[in-house]
C-alpha positions in Angstrom: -26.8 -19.2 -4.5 -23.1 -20.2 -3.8 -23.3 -23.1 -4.9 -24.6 -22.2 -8.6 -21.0 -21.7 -9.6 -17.9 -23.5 -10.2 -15.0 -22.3 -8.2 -12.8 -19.6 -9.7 -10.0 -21.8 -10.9 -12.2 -24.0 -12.8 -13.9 -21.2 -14.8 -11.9 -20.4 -18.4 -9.4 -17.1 -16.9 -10.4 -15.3 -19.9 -13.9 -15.3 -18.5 -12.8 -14.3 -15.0 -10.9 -11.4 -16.7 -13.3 -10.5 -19.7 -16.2 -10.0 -16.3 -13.8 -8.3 -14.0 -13.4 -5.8 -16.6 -16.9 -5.7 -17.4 -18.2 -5.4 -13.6 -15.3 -2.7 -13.1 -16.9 -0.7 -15.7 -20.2 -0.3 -16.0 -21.6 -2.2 -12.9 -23.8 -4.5 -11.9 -26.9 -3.7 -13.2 -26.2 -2.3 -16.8 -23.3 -5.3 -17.0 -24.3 -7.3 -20.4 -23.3 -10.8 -20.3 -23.3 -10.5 -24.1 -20.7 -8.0 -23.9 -18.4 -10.4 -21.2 -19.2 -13.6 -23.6 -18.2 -11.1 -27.0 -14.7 -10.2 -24.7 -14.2 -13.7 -23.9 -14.6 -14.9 -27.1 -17.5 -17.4 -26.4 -21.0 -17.6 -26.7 -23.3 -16.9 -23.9 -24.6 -20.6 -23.8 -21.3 -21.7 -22.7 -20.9 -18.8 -20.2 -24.1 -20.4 -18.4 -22.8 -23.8 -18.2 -20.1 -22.8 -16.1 -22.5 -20.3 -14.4 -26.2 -20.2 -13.6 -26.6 -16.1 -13.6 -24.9 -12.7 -13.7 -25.2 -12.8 -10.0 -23.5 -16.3 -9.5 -20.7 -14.8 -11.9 -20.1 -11.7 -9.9 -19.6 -14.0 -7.0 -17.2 -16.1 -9.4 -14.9 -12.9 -9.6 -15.5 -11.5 -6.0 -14.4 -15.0 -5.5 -11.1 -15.4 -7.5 -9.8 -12.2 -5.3 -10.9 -12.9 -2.2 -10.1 -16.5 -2.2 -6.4 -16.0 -2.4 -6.3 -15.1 1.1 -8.0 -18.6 2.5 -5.4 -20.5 0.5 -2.2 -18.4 1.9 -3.4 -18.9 5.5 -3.2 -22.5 5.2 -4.8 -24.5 8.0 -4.7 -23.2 12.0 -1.0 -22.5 13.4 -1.5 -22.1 17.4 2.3 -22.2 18.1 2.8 -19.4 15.4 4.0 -16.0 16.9 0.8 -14.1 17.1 1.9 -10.5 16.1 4.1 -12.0 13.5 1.2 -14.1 11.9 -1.4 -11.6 12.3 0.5 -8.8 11.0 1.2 -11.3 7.8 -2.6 -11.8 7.3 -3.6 -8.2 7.8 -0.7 -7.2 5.0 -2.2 -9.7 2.9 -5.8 -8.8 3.5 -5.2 -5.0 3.0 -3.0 -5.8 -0.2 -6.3 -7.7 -1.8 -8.4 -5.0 -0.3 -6.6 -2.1 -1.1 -6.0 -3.0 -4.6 -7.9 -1.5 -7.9 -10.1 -4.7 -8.1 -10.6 -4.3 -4.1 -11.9 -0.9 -4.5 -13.9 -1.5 -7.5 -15.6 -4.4 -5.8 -16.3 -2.5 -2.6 -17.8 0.5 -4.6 -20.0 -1.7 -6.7 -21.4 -2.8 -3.7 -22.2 0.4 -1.9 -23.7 2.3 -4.8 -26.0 -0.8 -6.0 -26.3 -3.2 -2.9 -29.8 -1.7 -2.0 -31.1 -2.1 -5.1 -29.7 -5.6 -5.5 -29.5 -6.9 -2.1 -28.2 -10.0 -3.7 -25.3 -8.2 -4.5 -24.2 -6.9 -1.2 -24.9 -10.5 -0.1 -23.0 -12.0 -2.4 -19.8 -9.6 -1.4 -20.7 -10.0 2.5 -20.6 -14.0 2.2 -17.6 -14.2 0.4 -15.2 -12.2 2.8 -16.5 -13.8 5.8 -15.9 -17.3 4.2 -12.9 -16.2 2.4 -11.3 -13.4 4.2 -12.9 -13.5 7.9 -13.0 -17.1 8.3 -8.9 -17.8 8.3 -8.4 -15.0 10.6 -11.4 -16.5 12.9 -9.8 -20.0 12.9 -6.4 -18.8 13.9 -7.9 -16.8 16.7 -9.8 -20.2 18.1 -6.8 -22.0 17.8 -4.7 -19.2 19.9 -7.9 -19.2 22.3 -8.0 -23.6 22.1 -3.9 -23.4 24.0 -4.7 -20.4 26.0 -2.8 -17.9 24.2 -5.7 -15.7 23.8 -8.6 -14.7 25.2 -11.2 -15.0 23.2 -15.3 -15.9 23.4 -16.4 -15.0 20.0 -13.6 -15.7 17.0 -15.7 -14.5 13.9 -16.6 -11.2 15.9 -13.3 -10.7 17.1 -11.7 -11.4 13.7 -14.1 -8.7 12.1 -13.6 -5.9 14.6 -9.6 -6.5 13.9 -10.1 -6.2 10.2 -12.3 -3.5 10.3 -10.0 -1.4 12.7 -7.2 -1.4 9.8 -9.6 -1.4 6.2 -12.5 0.0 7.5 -12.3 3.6 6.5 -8.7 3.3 4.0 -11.2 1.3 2.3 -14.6 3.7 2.2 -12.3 7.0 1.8 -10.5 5.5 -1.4 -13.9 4.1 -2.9 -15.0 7.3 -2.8 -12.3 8.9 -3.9 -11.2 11.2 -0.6 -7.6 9.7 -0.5 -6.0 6.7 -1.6 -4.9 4.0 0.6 -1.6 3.5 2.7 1.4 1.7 1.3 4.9 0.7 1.6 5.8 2.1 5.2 2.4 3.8 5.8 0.3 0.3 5.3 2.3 -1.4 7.6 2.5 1.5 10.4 -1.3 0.9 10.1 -1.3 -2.5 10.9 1.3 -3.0 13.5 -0.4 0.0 15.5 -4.0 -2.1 15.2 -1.7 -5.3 16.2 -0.2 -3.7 19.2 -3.8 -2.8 20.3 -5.7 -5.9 19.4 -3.0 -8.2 21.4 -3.1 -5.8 24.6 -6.5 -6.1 24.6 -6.4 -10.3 24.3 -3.4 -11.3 25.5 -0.7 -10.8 28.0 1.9 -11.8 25.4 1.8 -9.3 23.1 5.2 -11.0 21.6 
């Protein structure tokens, strides 16, 4: 299905915005592409030449957040400083994660993924590829020059994520308390740091 759509920078921005909005709203399932084509002002034909469904247009937005974080990473750094680099991607994560579109996303997804699996899919795929994978890569690459140990990258990188977004992230969808910032986002992270690197590494510098 991923590959039904054009990447996010190559879809018209008032598109991306007019469906953001639109998602944000009212949903998946009562979203009206006539309502996202009316806000864009452009017809619903043209939306589905850039896009083959409402599904492979969510992805399209889910997309245009997410993907910022691949793109800041940039490729694989084994020499960098680890706590230094992973305590940059974590701040950078949490700031995409964290933010009004984060939480939007993340609630669409838990109050209409089991109706529309395709949905929860769609949001699954695209942090893994977009917002996992970086983190994964740089892990291998510590693990490649011995700076790490590490046997399984992709697990590892999701158990670190999920140890600082996890629950900020389920307690503000649902409205319990709203997520860390400033000097209480990046207590947070350096705490998860300090533990992840004692528990991979005998440099924790």
């Amino acid at each position: 299905m991923m590959d039904e759509v054009l990447a996010p920078d190559r879809l018209p921005m008032r598109l991306l915005e007019s469906a953001r909005a639109e998602f944000g709203r009212y949903g998946f399932a009562k979203a009206n592409v006539g309502r996202i084509a009316a806000a864009a002002m452009m017809s619903k034909k043209t939306i589905y030449r850039h896009v083959a469904s409402k599904e492979a247009l969510l992805f399209a937005v889910i997309r245009s957040v997410v993907g910022e974080l691949a793109t800041a990473a940039g490729p694989p750094a084994p020499d960098a400083p680890p706590r230094e680099w992973l305590t940059g991607y974590l701040t950078a994560f949490c700031q995409l994660a964290f933010s009004d579109e984060g939480i939007t996303s993340y609630r669409l997804v838990m109050s209409e993924g089991a109706q529309f699996p395709d949905v929860a899919r769609i949001y699954i795929e695209t942090v893994k590829t977009y917002g996992i994978r970086p983190l994964a890569d740089q892990l291998a690459a510590y693990a490649s020059v011995g700076r790490m140990t590490i046997d399984d990258p992709d697990g590892t990188a999701m158990m670190l994520v999920s140890m600082v977004v996890a629950d900020v992230l389920r307690d503000a969808a649902l409205g319990l308390s709203p997520p860390p910032v400033d000097t209480g986002l990046q207590g947070l992270i350096e705490r998860a740091v300090t533990i992840f690197l004692a528990g991979v590494t005998l440099d924790a510098r």
